[in-house]
Biopython code that builds the backbone (N, CA, C, O; Angstrom):
import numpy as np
from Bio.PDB.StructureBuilder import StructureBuilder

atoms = [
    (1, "UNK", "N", (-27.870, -15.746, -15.913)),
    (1, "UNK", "CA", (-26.480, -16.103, -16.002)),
    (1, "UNK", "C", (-25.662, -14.835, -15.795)),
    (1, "UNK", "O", (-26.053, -13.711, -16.109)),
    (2, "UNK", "N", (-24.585, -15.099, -15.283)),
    (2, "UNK", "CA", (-23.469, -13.823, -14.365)),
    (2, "UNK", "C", (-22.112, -14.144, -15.390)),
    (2, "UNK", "O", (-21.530, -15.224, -15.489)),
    (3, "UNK", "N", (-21.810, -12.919, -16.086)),
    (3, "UNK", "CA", (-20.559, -13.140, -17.134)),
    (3, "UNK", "C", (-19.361, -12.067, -16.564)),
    (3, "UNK", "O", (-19.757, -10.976, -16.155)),
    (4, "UNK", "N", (-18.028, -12.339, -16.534)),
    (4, "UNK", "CA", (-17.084, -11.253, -16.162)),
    (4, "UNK", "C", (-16.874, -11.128, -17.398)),
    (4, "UNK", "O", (-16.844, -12.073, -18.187)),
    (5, "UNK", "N", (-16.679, -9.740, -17.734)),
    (5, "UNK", "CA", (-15.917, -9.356, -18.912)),
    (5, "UNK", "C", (-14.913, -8.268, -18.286)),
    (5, "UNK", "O", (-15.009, -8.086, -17.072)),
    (6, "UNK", "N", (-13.873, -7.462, -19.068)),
    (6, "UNK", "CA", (-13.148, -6.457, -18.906)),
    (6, "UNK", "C", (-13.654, -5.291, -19.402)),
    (6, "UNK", "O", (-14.324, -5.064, -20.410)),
    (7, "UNK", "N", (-13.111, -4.395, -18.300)),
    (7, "UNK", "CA", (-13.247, -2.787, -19.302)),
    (7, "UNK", "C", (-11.508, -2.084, -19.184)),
    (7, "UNK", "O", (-10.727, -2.175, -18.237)),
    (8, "UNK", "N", (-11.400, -1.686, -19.955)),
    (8, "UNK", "CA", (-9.815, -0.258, -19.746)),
    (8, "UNK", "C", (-10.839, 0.774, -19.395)),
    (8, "UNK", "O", (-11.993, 0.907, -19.803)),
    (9, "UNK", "N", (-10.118, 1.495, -18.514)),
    (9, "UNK", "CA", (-10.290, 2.428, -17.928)),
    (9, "UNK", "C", (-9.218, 3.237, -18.021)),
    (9, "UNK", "O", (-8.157, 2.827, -17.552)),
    (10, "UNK", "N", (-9.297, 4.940, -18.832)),
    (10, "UNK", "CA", (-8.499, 5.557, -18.458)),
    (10, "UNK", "C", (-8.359, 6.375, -16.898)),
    (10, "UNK", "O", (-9.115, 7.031, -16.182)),
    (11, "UNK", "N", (-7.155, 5.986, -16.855)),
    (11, "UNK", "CA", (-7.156, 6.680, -15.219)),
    (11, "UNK", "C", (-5.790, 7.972, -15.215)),
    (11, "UNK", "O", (-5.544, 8.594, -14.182)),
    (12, "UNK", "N", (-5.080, 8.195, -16.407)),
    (12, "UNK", "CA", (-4.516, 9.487, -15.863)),
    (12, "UNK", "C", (-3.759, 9.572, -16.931)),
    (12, "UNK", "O", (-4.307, 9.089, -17.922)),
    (13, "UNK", "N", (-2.585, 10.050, -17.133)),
    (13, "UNK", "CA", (-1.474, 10.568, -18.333)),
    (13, "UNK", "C", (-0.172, 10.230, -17.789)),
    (13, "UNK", "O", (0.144, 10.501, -16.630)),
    (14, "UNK", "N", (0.671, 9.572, -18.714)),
    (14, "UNK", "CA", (2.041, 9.192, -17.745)),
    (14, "UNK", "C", (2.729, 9.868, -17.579)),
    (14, "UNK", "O", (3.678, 9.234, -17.118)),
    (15, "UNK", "N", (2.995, 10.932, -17.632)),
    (15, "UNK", "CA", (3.708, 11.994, -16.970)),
    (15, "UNK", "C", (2.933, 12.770, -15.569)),
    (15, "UNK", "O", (3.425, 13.739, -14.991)),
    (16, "UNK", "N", (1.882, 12.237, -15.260)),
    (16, "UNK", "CA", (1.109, 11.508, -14.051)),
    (16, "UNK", "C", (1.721, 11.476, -13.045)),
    (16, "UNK", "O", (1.688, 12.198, -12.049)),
    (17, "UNK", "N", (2.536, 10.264, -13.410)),
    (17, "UNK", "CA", (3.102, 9.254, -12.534)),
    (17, "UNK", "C", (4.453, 9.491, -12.873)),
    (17, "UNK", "O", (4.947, 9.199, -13.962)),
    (18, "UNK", "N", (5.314, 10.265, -11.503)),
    (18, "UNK", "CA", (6.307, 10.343, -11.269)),
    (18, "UNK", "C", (7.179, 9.540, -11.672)),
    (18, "UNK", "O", (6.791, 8.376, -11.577)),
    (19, "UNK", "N", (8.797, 9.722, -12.326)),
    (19, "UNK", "CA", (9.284, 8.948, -13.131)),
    (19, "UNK", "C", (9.675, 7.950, -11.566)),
    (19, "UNK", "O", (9.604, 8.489, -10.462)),
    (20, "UNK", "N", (10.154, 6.184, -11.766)),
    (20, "UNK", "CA", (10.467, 5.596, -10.377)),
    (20, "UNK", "C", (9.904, 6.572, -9.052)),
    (20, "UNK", "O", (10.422, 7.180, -8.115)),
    (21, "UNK", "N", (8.439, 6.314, -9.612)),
    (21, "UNK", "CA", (7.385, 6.740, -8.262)),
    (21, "UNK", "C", (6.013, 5.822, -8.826)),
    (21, "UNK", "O", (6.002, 4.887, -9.626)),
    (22, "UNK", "N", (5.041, 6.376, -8.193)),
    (22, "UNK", "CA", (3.736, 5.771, -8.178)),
    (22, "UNK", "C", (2.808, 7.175, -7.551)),
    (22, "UNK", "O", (2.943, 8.200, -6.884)),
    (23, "UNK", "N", (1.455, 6.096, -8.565)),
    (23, "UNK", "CA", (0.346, 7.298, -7.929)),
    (23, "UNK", "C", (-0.686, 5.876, -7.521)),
    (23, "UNK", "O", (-0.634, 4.668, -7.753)),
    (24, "UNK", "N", (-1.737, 6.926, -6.694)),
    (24, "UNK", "CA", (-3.000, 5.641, -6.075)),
    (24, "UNK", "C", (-4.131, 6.094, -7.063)),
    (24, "UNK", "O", (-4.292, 7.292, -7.293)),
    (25, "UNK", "N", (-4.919, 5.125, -7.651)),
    (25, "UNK", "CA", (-6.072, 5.179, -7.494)),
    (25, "UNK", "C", (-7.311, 4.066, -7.002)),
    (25, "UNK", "O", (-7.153, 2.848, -6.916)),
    (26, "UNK", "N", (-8.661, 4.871, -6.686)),
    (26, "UNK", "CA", (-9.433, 4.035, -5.892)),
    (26, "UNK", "C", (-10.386, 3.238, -6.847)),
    (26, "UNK", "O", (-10.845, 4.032, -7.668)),
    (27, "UNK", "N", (-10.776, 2.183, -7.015)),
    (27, "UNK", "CA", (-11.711, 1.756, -7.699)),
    (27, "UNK", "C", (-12.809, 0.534, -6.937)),
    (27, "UNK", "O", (-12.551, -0.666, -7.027)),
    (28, "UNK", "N", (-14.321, 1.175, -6.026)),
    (28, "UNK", "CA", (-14.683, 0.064, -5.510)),
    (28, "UNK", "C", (-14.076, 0.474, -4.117)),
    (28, "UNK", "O", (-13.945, 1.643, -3.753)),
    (29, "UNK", "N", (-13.745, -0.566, -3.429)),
    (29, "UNK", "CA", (-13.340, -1.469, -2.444)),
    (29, "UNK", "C", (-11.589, -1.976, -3.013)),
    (29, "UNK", "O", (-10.843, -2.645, -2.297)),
    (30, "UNK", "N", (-11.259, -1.541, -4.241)),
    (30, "UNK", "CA", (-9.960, -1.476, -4.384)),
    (30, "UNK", "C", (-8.939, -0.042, -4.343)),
    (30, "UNK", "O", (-9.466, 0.971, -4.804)),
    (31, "UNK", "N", (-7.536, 0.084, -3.824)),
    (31, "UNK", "CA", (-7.095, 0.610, -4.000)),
    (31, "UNK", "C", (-5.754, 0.312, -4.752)),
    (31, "UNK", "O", (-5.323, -0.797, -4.435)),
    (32, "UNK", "N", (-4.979, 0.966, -5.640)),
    (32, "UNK", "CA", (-4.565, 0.425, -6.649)),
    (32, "UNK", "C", (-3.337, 1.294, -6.731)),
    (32, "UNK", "O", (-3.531, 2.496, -6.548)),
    (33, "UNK", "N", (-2.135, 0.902, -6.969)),
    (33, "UNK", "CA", (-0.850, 1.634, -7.208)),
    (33, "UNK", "C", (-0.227, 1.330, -8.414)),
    (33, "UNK", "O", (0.242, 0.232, -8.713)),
    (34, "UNK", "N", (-0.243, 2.837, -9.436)),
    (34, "UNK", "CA", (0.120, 2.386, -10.496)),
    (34, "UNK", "C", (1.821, 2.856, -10.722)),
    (34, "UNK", "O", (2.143, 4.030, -10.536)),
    (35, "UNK", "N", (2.512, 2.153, -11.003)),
    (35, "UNK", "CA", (4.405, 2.444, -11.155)),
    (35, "UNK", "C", (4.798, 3.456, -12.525)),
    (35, "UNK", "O", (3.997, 3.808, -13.392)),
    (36, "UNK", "N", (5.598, 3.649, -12.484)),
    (36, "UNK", "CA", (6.231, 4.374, -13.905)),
    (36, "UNK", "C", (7.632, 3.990, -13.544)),
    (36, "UNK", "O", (7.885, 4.662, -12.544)),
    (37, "UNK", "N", (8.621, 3.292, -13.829)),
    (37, "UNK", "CA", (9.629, 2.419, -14.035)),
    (37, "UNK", "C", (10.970, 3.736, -14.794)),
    (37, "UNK", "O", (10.597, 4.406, -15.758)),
    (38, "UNK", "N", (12.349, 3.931, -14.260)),
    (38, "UNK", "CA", (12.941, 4.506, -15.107)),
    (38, "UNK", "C", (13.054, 4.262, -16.687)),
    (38, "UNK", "O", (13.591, 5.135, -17.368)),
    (39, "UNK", "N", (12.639, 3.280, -17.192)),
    (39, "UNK", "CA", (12.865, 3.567, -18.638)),
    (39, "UNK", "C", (10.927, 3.332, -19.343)),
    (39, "UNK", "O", (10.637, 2.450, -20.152)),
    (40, "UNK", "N", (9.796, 4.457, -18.707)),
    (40, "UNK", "CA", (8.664, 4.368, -18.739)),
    (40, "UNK", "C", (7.729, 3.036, -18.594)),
    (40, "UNK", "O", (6.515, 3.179, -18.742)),
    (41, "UNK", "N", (8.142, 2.037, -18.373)),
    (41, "UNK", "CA", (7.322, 0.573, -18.375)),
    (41, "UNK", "C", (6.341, 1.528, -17.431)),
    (41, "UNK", "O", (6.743, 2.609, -17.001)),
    (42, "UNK", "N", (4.939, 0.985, -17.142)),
    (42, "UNK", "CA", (4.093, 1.237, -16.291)),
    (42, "UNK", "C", (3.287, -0.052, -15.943)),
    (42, "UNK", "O", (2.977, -0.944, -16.733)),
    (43, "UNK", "N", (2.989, 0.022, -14.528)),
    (43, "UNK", "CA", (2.886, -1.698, -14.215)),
    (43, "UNK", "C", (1.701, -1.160, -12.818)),
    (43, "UNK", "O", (2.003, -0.073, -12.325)),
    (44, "UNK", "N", (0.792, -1.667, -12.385)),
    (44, "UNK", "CA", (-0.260, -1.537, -11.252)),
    (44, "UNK", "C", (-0.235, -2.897, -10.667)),
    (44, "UNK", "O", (-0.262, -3.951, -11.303)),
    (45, "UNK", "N", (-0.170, -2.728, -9.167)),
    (45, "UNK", "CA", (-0.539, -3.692, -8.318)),
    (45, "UNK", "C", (-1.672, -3.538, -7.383)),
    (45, "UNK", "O", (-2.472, -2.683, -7.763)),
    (46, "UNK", "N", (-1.986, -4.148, -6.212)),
    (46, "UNK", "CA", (-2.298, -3.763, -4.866)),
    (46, "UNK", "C", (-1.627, -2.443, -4.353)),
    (46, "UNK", "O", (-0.561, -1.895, -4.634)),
    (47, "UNK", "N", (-2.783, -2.099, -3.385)),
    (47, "UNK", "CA", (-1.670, -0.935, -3.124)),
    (47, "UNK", "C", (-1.174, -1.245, -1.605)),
    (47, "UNK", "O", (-1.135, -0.302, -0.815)),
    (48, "UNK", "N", (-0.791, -2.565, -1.178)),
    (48, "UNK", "CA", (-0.839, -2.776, 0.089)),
    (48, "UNK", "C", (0.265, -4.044, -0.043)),
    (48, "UNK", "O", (0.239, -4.883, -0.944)),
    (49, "UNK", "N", (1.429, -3.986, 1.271)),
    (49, "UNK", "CA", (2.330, -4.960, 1.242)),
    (49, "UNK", "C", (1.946, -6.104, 1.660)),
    (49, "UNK", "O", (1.340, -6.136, 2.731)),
    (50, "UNK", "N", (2.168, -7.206, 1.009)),
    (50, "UNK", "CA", (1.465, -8.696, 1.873)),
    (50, "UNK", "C", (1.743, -8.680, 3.111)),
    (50, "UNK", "O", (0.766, -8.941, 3.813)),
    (51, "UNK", "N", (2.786, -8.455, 3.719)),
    (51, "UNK", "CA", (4.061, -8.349, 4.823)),
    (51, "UNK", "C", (2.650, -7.750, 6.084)),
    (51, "UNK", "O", (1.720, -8.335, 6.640)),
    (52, "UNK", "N", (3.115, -6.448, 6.090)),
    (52, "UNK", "CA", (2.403, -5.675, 6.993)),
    (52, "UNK", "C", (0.938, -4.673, 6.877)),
    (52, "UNK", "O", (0.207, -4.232, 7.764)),
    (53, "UNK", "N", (0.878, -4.524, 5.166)),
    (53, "UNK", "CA", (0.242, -3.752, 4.397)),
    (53, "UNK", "C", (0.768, -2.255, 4.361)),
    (53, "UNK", "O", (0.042, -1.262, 4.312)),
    (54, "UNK", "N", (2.066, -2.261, 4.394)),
    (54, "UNK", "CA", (2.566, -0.964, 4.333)),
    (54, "UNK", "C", (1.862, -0.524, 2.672)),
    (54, "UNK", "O", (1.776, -1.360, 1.772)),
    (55, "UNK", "N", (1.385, 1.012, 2.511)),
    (55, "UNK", "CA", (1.138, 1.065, 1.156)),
    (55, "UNK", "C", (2.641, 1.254, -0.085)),
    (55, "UNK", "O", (3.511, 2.121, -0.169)),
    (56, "UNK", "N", (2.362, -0.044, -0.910)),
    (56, "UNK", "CA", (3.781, -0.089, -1.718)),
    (56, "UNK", "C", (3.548, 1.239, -2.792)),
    (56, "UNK", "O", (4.339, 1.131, -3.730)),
    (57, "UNK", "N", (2.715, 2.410, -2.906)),
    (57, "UNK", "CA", (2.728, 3.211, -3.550)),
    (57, "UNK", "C", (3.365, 4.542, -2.976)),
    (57, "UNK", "O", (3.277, 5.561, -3.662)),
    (58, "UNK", "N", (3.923, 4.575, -1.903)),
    (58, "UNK", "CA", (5.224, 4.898, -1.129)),
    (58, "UNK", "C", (6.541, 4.939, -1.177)),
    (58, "UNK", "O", (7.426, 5.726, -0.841)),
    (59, "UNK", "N", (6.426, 3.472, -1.882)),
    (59, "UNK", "CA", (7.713, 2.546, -1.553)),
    (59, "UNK", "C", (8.979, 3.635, -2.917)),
    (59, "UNK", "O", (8.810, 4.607, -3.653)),
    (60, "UNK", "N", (10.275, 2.602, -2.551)),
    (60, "UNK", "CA", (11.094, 3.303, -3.650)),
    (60, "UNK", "C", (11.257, 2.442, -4.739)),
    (60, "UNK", "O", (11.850, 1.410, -4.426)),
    (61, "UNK", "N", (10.892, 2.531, -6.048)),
    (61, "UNK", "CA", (10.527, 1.990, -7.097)),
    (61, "UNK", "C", (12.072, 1.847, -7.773)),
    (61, "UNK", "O", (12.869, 2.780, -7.674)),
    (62, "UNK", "N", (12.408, 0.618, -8.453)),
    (62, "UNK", "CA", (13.841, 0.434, -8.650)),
    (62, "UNK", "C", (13.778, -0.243, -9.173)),
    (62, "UNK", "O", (13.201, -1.239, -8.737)),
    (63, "UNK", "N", (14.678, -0.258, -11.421)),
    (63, "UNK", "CA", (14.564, -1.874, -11.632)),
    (63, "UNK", "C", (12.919, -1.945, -12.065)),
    (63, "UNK", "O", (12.161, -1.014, -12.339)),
    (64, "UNK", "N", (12.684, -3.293, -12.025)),
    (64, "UNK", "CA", (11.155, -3.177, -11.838)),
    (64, "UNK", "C", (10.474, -4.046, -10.657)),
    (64, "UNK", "O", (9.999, -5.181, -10.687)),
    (65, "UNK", "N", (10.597, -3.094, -9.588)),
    (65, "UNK", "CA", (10.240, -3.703, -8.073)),
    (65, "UNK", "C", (9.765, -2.372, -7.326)),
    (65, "UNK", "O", (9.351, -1.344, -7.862)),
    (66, "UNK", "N", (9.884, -2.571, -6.278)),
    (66, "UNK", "CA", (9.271, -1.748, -5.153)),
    (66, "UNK", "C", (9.510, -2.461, -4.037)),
    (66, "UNK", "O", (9.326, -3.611, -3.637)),
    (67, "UNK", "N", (10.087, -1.207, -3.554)),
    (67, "UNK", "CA", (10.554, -1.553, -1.864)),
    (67, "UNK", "C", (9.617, -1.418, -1.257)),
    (67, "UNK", "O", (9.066, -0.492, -1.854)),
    (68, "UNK", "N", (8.706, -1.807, -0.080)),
    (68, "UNK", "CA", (7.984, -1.120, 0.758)),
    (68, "UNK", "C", (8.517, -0.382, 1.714)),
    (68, "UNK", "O", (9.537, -0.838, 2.231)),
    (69, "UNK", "N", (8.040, 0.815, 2.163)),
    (69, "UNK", "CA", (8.297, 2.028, 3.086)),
    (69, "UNK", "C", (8.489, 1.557, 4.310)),
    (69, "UNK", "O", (8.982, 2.362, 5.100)),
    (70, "UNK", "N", (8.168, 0.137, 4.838)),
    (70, "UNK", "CA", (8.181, -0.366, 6.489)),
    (70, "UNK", "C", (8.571, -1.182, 6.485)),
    (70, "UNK", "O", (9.448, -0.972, 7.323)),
    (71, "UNK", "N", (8.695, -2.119, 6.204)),
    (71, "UNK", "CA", (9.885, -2.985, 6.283)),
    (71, "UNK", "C", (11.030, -3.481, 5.205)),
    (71, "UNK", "O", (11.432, -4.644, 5.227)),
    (72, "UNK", "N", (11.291, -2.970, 4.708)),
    (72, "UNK", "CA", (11.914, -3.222, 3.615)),
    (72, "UNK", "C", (11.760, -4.325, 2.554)),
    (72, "UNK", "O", (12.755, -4.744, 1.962)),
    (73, "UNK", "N", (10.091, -4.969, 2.218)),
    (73, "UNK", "CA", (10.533, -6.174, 1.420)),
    (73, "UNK", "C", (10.457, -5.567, 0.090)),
    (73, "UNK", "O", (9.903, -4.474, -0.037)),
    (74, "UNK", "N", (10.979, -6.196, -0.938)),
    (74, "UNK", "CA", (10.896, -5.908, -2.242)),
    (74, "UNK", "C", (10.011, -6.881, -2.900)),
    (74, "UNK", "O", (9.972, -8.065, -2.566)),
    (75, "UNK", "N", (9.036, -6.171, -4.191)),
    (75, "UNK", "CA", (7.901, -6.954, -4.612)),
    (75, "UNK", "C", (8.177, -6.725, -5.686)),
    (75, "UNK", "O", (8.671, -5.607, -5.826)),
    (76, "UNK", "N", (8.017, -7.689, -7.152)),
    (76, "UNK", "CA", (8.059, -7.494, -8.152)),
    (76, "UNK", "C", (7.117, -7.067, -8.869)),
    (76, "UNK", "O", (6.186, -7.859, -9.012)),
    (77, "UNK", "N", (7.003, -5.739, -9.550)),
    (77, "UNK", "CA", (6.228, -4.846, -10.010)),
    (77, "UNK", "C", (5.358, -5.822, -11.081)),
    (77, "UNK", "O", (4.183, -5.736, -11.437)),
    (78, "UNK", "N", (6.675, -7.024, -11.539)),
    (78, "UNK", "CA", (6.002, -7.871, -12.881)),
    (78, "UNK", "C", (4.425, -8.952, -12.427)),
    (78, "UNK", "O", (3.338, -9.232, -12.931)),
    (79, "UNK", "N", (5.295, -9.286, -11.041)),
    (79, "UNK", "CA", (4.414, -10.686, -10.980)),
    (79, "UNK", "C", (3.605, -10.170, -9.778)),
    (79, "UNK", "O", (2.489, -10.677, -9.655)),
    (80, "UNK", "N", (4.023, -9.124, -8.746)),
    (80, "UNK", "CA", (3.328, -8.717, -7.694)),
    (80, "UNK", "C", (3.821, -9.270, -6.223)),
    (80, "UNK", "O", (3.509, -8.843, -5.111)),
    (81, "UNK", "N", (5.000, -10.741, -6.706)),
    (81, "UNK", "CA", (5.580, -11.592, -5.860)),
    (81, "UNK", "C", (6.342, -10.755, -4.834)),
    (81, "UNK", "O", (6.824, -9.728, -5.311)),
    (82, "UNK", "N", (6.549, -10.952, -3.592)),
    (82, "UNK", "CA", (7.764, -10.668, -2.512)),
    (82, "UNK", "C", (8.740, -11.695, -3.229)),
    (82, "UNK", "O", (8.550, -12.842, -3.634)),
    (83, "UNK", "N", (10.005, -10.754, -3.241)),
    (83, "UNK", "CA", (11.297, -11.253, -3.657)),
    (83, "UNK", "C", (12.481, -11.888, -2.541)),
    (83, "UNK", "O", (12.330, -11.573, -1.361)),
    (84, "UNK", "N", (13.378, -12.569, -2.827)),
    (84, "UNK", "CA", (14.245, -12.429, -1.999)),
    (84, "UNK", "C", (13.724, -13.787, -1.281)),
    (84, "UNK", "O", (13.100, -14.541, -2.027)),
    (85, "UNK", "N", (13.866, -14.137, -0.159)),
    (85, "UNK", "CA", (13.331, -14.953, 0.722)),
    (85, "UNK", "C", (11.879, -14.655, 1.435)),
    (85, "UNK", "O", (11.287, -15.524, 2.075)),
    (86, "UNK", "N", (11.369, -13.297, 1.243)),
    (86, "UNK", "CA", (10.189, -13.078, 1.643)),
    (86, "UNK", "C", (9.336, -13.814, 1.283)),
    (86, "UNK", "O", (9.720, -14.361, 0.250)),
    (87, "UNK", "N", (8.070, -14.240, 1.654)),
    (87, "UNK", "CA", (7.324, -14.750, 0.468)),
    (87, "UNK", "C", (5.473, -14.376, 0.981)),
    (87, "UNK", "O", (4.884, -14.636, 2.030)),
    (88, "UNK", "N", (5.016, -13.706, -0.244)),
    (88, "UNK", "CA", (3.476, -13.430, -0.445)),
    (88, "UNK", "C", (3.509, -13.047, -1.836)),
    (88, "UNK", "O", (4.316, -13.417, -2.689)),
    (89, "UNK", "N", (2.411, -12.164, -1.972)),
    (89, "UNK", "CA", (2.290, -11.661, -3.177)),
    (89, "UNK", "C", (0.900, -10.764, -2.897)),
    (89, "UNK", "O", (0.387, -10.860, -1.782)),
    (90, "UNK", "N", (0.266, -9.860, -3.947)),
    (90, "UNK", "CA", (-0.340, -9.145, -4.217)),
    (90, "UNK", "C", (-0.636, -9.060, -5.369)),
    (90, "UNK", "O", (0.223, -9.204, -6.239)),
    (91, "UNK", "N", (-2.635, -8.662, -5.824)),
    (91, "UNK", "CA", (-3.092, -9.307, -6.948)),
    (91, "UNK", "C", (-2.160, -7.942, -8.103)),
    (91, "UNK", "O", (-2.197, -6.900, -7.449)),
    (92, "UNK", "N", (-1.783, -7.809, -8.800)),
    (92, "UNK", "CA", (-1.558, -7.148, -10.225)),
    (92, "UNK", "C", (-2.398, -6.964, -11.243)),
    (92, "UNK", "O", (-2.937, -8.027, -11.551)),
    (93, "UNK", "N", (-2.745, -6.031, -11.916)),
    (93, "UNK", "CA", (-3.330, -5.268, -12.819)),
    (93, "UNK", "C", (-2.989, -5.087, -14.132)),
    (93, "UNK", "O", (-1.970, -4.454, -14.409)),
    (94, "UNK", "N", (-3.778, -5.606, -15.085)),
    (94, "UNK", "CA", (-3.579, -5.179, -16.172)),
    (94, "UNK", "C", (-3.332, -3.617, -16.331)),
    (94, "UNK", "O", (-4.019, -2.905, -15.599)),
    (95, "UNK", "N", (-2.250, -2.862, -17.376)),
    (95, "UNK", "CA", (-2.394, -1.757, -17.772)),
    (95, "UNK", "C", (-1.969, -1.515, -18.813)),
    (95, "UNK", "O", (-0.952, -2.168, -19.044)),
    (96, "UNK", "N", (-2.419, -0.522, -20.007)),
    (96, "UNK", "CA", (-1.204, -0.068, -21.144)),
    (96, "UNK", "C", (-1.455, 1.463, -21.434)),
    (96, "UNK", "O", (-2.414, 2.129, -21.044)),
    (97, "UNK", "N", (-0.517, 1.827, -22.108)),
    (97, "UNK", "CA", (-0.091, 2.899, -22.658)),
    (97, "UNK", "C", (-0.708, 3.756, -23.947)),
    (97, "UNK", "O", (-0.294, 3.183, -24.956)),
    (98, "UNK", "N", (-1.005, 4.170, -24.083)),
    (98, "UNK", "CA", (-1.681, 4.595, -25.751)),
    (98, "UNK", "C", (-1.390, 5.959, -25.730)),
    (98, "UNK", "O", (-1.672, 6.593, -24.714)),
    (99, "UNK", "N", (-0.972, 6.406, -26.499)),
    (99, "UNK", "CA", (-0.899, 8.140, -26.470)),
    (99, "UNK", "C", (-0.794, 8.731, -25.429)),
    (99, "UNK", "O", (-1.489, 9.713, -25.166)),
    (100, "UNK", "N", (0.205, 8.185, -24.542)),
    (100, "UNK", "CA", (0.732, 8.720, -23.331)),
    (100, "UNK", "C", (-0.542, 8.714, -22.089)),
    (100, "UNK", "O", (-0.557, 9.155, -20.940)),
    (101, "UNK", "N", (-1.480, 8.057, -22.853)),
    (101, "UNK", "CA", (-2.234, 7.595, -21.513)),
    (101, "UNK", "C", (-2.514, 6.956, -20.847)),
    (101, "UNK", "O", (-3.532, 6.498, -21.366)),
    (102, "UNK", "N", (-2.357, 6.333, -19.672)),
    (102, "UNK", "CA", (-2.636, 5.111, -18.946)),
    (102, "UNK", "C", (-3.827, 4.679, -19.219)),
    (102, "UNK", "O", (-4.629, 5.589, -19.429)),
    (103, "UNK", "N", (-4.357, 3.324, -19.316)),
    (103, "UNK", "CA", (-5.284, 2.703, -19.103)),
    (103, "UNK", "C", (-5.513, 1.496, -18.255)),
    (103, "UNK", "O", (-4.873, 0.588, -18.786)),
    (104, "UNK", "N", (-6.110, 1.063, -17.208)),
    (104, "UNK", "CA", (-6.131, -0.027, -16.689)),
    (104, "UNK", "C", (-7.599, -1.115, -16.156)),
    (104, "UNK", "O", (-8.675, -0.831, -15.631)),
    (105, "UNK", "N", (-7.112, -2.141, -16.505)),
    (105, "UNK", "CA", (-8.273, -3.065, -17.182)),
    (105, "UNK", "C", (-8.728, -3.233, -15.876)),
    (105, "UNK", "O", (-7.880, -3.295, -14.985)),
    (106, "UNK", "N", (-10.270, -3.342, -15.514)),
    (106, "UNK", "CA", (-10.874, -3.512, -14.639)),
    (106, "UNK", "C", (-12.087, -3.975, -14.654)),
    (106, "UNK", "O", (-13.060, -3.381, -15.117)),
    (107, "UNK", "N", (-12.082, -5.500, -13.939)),
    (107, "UNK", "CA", (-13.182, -6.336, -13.846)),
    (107, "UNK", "C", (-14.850, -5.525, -13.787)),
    (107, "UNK", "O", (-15.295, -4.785, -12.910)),
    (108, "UNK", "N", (-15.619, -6.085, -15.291)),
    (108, "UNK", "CA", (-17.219, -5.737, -14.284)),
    (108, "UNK", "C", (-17.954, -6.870, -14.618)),
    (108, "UNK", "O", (-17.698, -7.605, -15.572)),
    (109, "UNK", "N", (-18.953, -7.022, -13.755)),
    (109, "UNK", "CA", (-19.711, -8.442, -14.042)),
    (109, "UNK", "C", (-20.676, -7.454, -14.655)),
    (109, "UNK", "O", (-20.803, -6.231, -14.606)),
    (110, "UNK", "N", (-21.564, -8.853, -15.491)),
    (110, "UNK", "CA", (-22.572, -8.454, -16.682)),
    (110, "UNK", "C", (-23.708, -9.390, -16.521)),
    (110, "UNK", "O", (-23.724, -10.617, -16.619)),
    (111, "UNK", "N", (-24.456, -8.725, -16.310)),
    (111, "UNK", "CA", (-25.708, -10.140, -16.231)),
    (111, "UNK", "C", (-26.177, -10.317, -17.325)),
    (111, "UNK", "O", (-26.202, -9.407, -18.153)),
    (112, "UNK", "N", (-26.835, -11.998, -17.661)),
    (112, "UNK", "CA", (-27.247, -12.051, -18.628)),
    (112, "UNK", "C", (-28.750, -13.258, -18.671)),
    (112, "UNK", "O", (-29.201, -14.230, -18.066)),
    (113, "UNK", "N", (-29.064, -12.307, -19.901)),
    (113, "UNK", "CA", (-30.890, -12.971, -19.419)),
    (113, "UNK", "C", (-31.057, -14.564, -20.583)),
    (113, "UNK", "O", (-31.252, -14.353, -21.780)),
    (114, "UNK", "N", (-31.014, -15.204, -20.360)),
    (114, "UNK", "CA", (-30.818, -15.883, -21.898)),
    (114, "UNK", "C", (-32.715, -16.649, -22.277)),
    (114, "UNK", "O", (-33.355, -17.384, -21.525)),
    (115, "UNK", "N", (-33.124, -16.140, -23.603)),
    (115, "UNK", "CA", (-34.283, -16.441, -23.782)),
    (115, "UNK", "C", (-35.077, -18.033, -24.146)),
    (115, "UNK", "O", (-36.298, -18.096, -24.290)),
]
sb = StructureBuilder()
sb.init_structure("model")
sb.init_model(0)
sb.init_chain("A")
sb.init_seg("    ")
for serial, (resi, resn, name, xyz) in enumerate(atoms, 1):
    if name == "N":
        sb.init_residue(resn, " ", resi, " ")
    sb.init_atom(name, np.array(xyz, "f"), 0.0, 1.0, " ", f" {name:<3s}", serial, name[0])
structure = sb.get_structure()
């Protein structure tokens, strides 16, 4: 039997992550853009625009959204949604905060033997 569970993963310190900027990290076959919001919220998505795949860890972070760098759509940092009349989305990431350190939750499968 095949079980998903979660792990947190620390991945950096929020002063890291540029205040209304973003940093990348790689995990896997994922690449991952994590936000720092003007009043510190910190929020991870995809790091790729539904649109064109411009990378939204580029983009100009505002509010709690992100512009992408190439065409201008705006994505909500909350839900991962294209705003506005655009419409896609991109998967979003658990993350939190603890003593000024980022952590972000990341899928591992677990096998299991049952007797």
């Amino acid at each position: 039997m095949t079980m998903s569970a979660t792990k947190w993963v620390e991945v950096c310190h929020i002063h890291d992550i540029p205040a209304r900027g973003a940093i990348r990290v790689e995990f896997g076959n994922h690449t991952i853009a994590i936000f720092r919001t003007f009043d510190n919220t910190v929020r991870a998505l995809e790091d790729h625009c539904p649109h064109k795949g411009g990378a939204l860890s580029a983009g100009i972070v505002h509010d709690d959204c992100v512009t992408c760098p190439l065409h201008n759509w705006v994505i909500s940092l909350e839900s991962g949604k294209a705003l506005g009349e655009d419409v896609g989305r991109v998967n979003k990431y658990a993350v939190r905060v603890r003593n000024e350190k980022v952590f972000l939750e990341t899928p591992t499968t677990v096998a299991l033997s049952v007797a």
